[in-house]
C-alpha positions in Angstrom: -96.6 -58.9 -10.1 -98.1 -55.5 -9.3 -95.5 -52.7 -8.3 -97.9 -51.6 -5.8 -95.6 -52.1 -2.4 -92.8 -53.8 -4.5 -89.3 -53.6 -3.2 -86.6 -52.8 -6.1 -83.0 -52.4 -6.6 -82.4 -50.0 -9.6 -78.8 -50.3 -10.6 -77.0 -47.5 -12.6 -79.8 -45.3 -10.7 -78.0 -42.2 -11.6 -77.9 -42.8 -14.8 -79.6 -40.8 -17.8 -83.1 -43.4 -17.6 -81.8 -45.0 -13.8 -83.7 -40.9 -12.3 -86.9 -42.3 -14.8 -87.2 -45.8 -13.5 -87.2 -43.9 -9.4 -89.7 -41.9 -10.6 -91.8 -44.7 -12.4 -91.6 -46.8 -9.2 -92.4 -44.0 -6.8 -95.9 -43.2 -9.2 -96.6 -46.7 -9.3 -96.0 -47.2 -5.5 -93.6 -48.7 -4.7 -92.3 -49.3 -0.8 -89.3 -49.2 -1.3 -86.6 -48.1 -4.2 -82.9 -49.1 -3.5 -81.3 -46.7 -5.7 -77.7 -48.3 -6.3 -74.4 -46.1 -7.4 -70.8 -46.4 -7.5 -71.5 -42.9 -5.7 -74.4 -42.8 -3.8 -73.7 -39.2 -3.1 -74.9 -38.4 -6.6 -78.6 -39.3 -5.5 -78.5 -37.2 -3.2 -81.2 -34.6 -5.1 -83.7 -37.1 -6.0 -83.4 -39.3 -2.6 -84.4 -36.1 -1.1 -87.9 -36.1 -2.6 -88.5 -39.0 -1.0 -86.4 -39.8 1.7 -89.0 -42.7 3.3 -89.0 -44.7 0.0 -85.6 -43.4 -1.8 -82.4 -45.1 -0.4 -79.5 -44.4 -1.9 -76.4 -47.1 -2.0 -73.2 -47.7 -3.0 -73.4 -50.9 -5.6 -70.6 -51.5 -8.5 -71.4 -54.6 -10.4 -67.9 -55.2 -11.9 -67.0 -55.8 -8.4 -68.1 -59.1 -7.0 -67.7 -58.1 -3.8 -70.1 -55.2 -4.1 -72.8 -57.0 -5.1 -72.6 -59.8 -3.0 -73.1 -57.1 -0.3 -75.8 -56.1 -1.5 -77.3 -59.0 -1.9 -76.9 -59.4 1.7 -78.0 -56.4 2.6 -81.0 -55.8 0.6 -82.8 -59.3 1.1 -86.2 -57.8 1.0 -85.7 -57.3 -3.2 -88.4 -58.5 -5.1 -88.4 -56.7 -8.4 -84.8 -56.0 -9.6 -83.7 -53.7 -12.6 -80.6 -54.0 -14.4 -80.4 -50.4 -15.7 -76.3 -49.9 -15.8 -74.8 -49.8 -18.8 -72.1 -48.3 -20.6 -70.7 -47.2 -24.3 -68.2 -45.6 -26.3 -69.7 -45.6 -29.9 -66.7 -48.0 -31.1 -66.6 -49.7 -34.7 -64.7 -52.5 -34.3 -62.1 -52.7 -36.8 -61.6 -48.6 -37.4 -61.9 -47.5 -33.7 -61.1 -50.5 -31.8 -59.9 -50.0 -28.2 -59.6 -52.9 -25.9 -59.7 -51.3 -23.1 -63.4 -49.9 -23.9 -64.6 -53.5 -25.0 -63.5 -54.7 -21.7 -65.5 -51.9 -20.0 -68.8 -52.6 -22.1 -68.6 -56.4 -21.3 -67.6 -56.1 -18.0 -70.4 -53.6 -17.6 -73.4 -54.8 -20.1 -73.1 -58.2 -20.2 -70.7 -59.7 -16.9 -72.2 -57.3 -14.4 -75.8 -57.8 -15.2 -74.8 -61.6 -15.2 -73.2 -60.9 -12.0 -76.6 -59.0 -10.5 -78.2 -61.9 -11.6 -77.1 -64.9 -9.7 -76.4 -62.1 -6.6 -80.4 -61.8 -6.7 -81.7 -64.8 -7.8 -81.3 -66.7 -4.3 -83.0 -63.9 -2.6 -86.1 -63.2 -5.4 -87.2 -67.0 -4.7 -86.9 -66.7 -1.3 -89.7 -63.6 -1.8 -91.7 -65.4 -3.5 -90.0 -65.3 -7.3 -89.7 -61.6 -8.0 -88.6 -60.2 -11.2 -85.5 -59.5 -13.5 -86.0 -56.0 -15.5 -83.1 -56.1 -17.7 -82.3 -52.6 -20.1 -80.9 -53.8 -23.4 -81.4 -52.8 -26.8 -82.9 -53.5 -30.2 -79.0 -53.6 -31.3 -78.4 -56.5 -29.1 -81.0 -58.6 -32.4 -78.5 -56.6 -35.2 -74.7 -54.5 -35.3 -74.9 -51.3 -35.5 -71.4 -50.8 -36.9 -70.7 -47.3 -35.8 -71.4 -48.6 -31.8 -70.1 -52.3 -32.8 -68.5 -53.0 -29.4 -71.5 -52.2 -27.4 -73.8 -54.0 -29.7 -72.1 -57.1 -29.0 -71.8 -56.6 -25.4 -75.8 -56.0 -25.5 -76.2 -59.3 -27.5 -74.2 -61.6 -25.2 -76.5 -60.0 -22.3 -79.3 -60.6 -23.9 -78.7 -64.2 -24.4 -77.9 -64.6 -21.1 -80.6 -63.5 -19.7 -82.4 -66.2 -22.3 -80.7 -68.7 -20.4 -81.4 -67.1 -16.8 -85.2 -66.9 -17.4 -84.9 -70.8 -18.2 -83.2 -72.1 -15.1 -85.1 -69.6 -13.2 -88.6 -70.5 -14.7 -89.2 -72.5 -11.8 -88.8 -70.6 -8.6 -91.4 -68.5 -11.1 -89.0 -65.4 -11.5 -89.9 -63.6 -14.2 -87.0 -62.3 -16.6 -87.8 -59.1 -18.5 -85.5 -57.8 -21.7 -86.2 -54.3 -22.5 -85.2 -53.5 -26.1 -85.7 -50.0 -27.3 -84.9 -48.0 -29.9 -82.3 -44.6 -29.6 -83.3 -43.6 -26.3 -83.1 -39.5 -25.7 -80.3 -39.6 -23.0 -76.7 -38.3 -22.9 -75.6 -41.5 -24.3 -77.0 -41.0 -27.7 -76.5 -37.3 -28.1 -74.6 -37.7 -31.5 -76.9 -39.7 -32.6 -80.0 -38.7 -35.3 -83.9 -39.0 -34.3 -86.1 -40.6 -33.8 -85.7 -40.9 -30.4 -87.3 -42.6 -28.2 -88.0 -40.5 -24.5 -86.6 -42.6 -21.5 -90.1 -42.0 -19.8 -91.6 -44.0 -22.4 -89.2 -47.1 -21.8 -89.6 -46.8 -18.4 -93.4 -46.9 -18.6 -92.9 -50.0 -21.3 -90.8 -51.7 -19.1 -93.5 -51.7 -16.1 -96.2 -52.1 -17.5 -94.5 -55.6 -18.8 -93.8 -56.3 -15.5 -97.2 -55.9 -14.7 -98.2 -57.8 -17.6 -95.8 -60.8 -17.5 -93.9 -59.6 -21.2 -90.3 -61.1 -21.3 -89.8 -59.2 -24.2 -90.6 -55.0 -25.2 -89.5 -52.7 -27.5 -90.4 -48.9 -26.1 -90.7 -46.9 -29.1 -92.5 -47.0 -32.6 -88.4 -47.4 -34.3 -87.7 -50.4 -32.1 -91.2 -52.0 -32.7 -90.9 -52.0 -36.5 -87.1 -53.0 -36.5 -88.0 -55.9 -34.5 -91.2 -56.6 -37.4 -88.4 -56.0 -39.9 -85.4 -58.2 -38.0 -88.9 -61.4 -37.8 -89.4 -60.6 -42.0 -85.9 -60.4 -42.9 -83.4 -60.5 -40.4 -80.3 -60.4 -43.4 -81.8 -57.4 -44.7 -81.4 -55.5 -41.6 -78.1 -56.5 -41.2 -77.3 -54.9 -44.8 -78.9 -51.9 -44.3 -76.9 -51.6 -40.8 -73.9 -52.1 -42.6 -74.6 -49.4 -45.3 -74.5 -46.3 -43.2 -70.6 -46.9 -42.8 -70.9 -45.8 -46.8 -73.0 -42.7 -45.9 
């Protein structure tokens, strides 16, 4: 697929990377850039550098309602992008709060599920389209101090396993994008290295372009994922031995 004149939805568009993914699209020339919020009003700023291409609306995707309406609404999609997402930095056992794990599955895993089979019906009937869906090299392996999250990351990203399957023949391409620590407000607490949102935003098109299902933006994600292929148990020791530090 070449972004050139695509038409996408960006979900969680006002996000800390949702601002980078507008601004990806707009460079790589897009038509059109749905730019979906629970509060459309805060796109306001960048919708107003491009008014033409830039359209704000309002999309929740723990609400079925709301994105069956936009479903309807926006049937010209071909190129969607799962971008919201939510975390609380949550061990499981020490910190746990229900309340939060709800939110991350609802968020992470249910409503990209949910964006899913909104959009699938109307990428076929553009021709097959594509799936961009922002995950994480913790969805491979726990990170225990973010336990909650990591799990809600995993069950998305074995989801979208079994979307890219059953959609394989209406030839819709499903993308996972797995990076490392990405520089955002998010992951403020967190040490470097970091990897800078413009950089997975440029990975994640540039497999679009490409036909990648899978990427890891960023030289931490690209040697975990060496290390998680080598020795996947090994990993998941070394994971678990920062709760000691």
């Amino acid at each position: 697929m070449q972004l050139q004149g695509a038409i996408a939805l960006v979900t969680g568009a006002n996000g800390g990377i949702g601002q980078y993914y507008i601004q990806g699209l707009q460079a790589a020339g897009a038509t059109r850039i749905y730019a979906g919020a629970r509060n459309p009003d805060s796109l306001r700023k960048i919708a107003a550098t491009d008014p033409d291409r830039i359209i704000p609306i309002p999309l929740d995707i723990t609400d079925e309602s709301s994105v069956r309406a936009a479903a309807e609404a926006y049937s010209d999609v071909n190129l969607l992008i799962n971008n919201a997402g939510v975390g609380f930095n949550q061990r499981l056992v020490a910190d746990i709060n229900f309340d939060k794990v709800r939110s991350e599955i609802e968020v992470n895993y249910l409503g990209t599920l949910r964006m899913c089979l909104a959009f699938a019906p109307v990428l076929k009937a553009n021709g097959g389209g594509v799936i961009v869906n922002m995950l994480t090299i913790l969805a491979k392996v726990n990170f225990p101090l973010n336990a909650s999250y990591c799990a809600s990351k995993a069950a998305a990203l074995l989801a979208i396993q079994g979307i890219r399957a059953e959609l394989a023949a209406q030839k819709t391409l499903v993308v996972g994008v797995m990076p490392g620590t990405v520089d955002t407000g998010m992951s403020k607490d967190f040490p470097p290295p970091k990897v800078a949102p413009e950089e997975v935003v440029r990975a994640a098109l540039q497999a679009v372009i490409g036909e990648v299902e899978d990427v890891y933006p960023g030289e931490q994600a690209q040697e975990m994922q060496a290390q998680l292929l080598q020795d996947p148990k090994a990993v998941e020791k070394w994971m678990a031995g920062i709760l000691a530090k």
